[in-house]
C-alpha positions as CSV (number, residue, x, y, z in Angstrom):
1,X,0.0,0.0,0.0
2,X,3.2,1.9,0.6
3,X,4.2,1.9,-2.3
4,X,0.8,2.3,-4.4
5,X,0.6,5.8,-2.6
6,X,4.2,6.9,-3.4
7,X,3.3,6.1,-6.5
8,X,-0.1,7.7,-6.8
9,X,1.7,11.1,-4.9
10,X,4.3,11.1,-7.9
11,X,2.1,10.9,-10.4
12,X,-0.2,13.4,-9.1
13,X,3.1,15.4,-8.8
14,X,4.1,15.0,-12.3
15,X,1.0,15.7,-13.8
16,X,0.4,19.2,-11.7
17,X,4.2,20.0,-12.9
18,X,2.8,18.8,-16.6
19,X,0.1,21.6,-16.3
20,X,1.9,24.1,-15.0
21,X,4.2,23.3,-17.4
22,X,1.7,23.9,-20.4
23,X,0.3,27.0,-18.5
24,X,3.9,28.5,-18.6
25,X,4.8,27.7,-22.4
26,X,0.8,29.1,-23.4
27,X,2.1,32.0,-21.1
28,X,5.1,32.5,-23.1
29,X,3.2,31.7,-26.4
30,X,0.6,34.3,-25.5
31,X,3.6,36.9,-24.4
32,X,5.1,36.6,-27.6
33,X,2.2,37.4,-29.6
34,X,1.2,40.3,-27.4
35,X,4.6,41.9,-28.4
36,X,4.4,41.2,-31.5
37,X,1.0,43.0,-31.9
38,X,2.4,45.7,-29.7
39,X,5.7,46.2,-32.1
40,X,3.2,46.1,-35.0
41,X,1.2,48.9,-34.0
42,X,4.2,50.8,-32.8
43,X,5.1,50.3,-36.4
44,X,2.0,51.2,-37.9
45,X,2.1,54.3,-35.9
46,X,5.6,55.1,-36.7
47,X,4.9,55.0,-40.1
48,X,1.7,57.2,-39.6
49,X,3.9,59.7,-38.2
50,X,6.8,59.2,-41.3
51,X,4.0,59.2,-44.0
52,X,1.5,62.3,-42.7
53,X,4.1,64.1,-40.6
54,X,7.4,63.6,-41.2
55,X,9.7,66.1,-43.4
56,X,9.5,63.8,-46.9
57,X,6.4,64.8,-48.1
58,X,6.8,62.8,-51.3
59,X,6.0,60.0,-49.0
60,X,2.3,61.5,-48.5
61,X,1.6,62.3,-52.4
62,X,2.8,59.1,-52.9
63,X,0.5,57.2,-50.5
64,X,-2.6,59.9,-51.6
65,X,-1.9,59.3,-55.0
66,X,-1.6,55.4,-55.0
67,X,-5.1,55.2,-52.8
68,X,-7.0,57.1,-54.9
69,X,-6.1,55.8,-57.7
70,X,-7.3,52.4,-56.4
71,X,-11.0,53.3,-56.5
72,X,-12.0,50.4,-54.2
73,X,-9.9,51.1,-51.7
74,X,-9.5,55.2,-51.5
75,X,-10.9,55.2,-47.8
76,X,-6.9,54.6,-47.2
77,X,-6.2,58.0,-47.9
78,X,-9.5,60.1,-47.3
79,X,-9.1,58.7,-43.4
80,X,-6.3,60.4,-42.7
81,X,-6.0,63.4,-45.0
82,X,-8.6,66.2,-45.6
83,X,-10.7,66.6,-49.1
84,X,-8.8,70.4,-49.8
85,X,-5.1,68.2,-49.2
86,X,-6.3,65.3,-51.3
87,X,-7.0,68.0,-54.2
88,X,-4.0,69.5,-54.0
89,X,-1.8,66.5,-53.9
90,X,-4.1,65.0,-56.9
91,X,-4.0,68.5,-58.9
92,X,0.5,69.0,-58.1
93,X,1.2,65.5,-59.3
94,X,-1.2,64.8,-62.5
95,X,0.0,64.4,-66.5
96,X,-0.3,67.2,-68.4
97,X,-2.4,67.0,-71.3
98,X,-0.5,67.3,-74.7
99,X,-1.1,70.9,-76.3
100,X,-0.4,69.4,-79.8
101,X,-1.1,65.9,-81.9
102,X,1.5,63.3,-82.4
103,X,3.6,64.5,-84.7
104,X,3.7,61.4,-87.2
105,X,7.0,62.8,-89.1
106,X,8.7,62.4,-85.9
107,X,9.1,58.3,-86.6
108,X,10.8,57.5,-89.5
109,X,10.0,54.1,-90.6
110,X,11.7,52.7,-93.8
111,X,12.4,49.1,-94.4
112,X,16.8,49.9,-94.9
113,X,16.7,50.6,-91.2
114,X,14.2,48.3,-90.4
115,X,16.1,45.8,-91.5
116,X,19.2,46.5,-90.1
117,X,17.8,46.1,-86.2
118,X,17.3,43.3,-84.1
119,X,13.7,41.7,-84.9
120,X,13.2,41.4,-81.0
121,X,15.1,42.2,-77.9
122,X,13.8,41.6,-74.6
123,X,15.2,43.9,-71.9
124,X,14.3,43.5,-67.8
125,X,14.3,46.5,-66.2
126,X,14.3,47.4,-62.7
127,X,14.2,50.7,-60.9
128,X,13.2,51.7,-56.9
129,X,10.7,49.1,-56.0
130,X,10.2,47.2,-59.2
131,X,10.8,44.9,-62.2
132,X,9.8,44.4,-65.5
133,X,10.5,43.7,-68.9
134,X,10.7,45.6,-72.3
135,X,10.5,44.3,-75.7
136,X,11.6,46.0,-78.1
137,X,10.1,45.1,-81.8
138,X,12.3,46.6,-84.6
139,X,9.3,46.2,-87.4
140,X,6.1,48.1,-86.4
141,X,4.3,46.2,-88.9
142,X,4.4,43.2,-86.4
143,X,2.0,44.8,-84.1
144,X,-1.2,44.5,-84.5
145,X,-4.3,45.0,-81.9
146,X,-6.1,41.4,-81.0
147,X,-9.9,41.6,-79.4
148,X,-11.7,39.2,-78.3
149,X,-14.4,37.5,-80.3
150,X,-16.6,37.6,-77.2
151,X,-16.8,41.6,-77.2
152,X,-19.4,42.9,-74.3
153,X,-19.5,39.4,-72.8
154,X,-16.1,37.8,-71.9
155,X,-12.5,38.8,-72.7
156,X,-9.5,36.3,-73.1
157,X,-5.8,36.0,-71.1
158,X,-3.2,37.9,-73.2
159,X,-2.0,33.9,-74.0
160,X,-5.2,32.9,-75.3
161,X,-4.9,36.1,-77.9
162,X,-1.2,34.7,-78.7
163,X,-2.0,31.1,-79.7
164,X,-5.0,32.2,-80.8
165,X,-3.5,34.4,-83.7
166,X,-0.2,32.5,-84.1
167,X,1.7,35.6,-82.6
168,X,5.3,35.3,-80.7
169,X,4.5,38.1,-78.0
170,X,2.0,40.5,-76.5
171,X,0.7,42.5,-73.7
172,X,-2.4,43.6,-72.4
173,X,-3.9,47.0,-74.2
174,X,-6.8,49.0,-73.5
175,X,-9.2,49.0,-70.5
176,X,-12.3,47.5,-69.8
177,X,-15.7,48.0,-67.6
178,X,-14.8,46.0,-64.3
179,X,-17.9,46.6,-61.9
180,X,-16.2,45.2,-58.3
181,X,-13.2,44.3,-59.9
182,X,-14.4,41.0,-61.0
183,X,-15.7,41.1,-64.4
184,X,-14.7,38.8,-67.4
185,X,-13.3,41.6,-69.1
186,X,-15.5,41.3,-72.2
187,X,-16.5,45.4,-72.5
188,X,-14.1,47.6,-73.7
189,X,-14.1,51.4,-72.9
190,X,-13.6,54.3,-75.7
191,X,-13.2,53.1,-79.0
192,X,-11.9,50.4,-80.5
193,X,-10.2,49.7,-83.9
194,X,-8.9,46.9,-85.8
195,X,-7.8,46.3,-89.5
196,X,-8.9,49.5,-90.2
197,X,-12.1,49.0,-88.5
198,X,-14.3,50.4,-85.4
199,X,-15.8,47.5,-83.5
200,X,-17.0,49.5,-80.7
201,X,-17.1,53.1,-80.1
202,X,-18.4,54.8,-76.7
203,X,-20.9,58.1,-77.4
204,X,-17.7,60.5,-76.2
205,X,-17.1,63.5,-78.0
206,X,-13.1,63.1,-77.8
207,X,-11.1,59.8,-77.1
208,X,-7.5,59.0,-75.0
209,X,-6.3,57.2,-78.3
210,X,-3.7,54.9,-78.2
211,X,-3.1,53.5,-81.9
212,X,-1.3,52.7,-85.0
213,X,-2.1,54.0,-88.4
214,X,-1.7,52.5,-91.7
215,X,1.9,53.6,-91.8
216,X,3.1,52.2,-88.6
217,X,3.4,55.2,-86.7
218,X,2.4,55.0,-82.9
219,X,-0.1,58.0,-82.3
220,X,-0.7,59.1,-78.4
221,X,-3.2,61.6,-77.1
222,X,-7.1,62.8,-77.2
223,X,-9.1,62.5,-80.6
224,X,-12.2,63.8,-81.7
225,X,-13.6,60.8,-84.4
226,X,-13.2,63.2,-86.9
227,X,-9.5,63.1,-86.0
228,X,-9.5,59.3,-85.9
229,X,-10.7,58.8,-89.1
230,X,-8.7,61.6,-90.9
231,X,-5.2,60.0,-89.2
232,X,-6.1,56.3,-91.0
233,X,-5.8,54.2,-87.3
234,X,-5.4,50.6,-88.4
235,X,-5.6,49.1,-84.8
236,X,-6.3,51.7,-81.6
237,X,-8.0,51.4,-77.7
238,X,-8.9,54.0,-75.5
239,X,-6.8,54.4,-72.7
240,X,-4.0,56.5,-71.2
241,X,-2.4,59.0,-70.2
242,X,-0.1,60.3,-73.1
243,X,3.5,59.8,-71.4
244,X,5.5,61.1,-74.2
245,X,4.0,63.2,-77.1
246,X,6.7,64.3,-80.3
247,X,9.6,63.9,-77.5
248,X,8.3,65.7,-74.9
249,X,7.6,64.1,-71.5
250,X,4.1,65.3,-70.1
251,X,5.0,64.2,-66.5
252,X,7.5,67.3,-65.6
253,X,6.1,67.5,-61.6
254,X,5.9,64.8,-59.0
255,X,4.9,60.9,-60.0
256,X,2.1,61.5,-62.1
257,X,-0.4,61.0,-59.8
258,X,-1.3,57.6,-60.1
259,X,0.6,55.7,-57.1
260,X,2.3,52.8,-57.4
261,X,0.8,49.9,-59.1
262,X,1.5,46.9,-61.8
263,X,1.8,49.2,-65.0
264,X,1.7,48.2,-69.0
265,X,3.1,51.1,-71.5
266,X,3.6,51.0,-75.4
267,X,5.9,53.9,-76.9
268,X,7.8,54.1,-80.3
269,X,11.2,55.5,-81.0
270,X,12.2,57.6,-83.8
271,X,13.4,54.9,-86.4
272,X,10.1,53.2,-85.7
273,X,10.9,50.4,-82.9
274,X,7.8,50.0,-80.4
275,X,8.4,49.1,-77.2
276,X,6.2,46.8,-75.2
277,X,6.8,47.5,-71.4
278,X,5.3,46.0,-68.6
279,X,6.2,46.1,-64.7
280,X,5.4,44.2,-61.8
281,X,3.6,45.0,-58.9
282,X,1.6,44.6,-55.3
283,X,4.3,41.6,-54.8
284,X,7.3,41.3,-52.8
285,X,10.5,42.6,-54.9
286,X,8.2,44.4,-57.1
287,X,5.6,46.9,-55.5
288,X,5.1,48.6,-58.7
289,X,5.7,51.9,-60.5
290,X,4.5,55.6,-61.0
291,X,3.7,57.2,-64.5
292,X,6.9,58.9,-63.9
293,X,9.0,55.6,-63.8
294,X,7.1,54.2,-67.0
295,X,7.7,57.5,-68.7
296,X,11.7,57.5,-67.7
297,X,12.1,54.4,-68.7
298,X,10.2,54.9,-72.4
299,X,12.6,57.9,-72.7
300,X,15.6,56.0,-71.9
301,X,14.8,53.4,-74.4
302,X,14.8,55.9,-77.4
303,X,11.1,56.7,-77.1
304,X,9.5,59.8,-78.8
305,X,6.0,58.9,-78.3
306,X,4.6,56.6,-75.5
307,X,1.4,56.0,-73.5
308,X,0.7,54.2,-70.9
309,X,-1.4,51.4,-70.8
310,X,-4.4,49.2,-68.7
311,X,-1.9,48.6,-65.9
312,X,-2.7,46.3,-62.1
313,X,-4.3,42.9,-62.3
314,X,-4.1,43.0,-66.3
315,X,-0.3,43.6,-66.3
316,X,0.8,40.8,-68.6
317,X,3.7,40.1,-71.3
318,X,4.2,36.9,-72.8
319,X,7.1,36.2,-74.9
320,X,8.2,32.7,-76.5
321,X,4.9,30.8,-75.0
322,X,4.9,31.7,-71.4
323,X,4.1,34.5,-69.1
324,X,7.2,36.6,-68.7
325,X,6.0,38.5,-65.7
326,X,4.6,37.7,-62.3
327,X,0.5,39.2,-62.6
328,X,-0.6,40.3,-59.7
329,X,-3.8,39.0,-59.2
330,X,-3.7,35.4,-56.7
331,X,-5.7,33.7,-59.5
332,X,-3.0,34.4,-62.0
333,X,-3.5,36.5,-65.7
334,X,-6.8,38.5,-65.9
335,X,-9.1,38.2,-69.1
336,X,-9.1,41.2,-70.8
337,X,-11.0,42.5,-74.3
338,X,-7.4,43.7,-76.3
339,X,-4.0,42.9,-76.6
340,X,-0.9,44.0,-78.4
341,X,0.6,41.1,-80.2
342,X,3.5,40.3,-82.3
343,X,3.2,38.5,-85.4
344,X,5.8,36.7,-86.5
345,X,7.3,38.5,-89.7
346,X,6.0,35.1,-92.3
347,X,2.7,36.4,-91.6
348,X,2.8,39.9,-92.7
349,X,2.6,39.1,-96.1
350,X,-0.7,37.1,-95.7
């Protein structure tokens, strides 16, 4: 009996020290977490205090401009800073409007030169807070506007519109209704041209063109359709703004006034090369770029006229069969009405 109690006392022992022993390691557990939430909201708050008070107030225009540009999710900024601020910031940093047309003896496309450039050249490029790639198509005539055969009801992945037409590349192009940011991207927005033809047109009395006429030359800005018609567009969407008009930059003030985001850009250079950019964002290594980046990098690149393009969740390039960049959306490449593809140069005679 002796013994059975010993026994029965050391177990009973053993299992308080067993408790107590979970009751300390939940202590600990619930401890660490408690700091952690603490360190977070110290956090938060310092970078409440960096953003709306600190001396770098492109930090504020920066977070203003990147909230409202969001449309879903401007709350972010109209929290914490007044209407009258919000304005301001909005008004200092936006793209000026180009004064005068694209200037369509700027590009100078003639088949010598043409053929004395590399066909394709894919460039990354990278900059404060982002990645992306560029490709650079030395023939104009290779890029041609795709839509989808769906129009007002569903729009395809950028892939889809490259198998579909036999193309080597393309990108995402103009934008799209997107009630609740979770249509099928089937409407487009503006007008819409290809082969020479309007396939849908908006009742707008002047249009953010982004196109290509009938002799290759990339034209950027806003068109009555008057204008449209008189220029000869052979593919065009609506879209914008105008980054680069006749070698000008329109951005000469702040970021452009569109935050940070997943951007897509199209711009031509003087001997007639278009350039096909698009830049990652909302990931980690790549939180995206302003209008101002996109435009810098267009000029660096040789670019005379450039706009930019339907940029977040739509963001895509795909080059050589497969998705060059990382879209930002968890379910992977958006459907969207347009894209910019590359033909391969055997086709251009067909």
């Amino acid at each position: 009996m002796g013994v059975l109690k010993i026994r029965a006392e050391y177990e009973q022992s053993a299992a308080q020290a067993g408790q107590k022993k979970k009751k300390s390691i939940i202590f600990i557990l619930l401890k660490a977490v408690l700091g952690f939430l603490i360190l977070c909201l110290l956090g938060m708050a310092l970078a409440f205090l960096l953003i709306f008070h600190g001396p770098l107030t492109g930090l504020k225009e920066l977070y203003v401009t990147t909230a409202m540009t969001t449309y879903s999710h401007q709350y972010l900024a109209t929290w914490f800073v007044s209407e009258e601020e919000i304005n301001r910031i909005m008004e200092k940093n936006k793209v000026s409007e180009p004064k005068v047309n694209t200037d369509e003896k700027a590009v100078n496309v003639l088949k010598p030169i043409i053929e004395e450039k590399p066909a394709l050249e894919l460039v990354e490029v990278s900059g404060k807070g982002f990645q992306g790639y560029l490709l650079k198509v030395g023939n104009p005539q290779r890029v041609r506007l795709a839509a989808t055969d769906q129009l007002g009801d569903r729009g395809l992945k950028v892939s889809e519109f490259v198998e579909n037409n036999h193309a080597v590349a393309g990108i995402n192009a103009g934008g799209f209704a997107d009630p609740g940011g979770v249509s099928f991207g089937g409407t487009p927005t503006g007008i819409l041209i290809t082969e020479g033809k309007i396939i849908h047109k908006d009742n707008w009395e002047t249009y953010s063109l982004i196109g290509i006429t009938k002799h290759d030359v990339l034209v950027v800005g806003r068109y009555t359709l008057e204008q449209i018609e008189e220029l000869g567009i052979r593919d065009a969407v609506s879209f914008g703004p105008a980054l680069i008009v006749n070698g000008e930059p329109m951005i000469t003030y702040g970021d452009g006034g569109w935050g940070i985001a997943p951007r897509t850009a199209i711009g031509q250079t003087h001997d007639g090369t278009i350039l096909l950019l698009v830049i990652d964002g909302r990931q980690l290594g790549s939180l995206g770029a302003t209008l101002k980046d996109v435009q810098d990098i267009l000029i660096e690149h040789g670019a005379v006229n450039g706009a930019n393009l339907d940029g977040g969740s739509s963001s895509t390039l795909v080059y050589e069969g497969e998705v060059k960049n990382k879209p930002s959306s968890p379910y992977g490449p958006r459907e969207v009405p347009t894209a910019f593809i590359v033909l391969p140069e055997s086709r251009l005679a067909e």
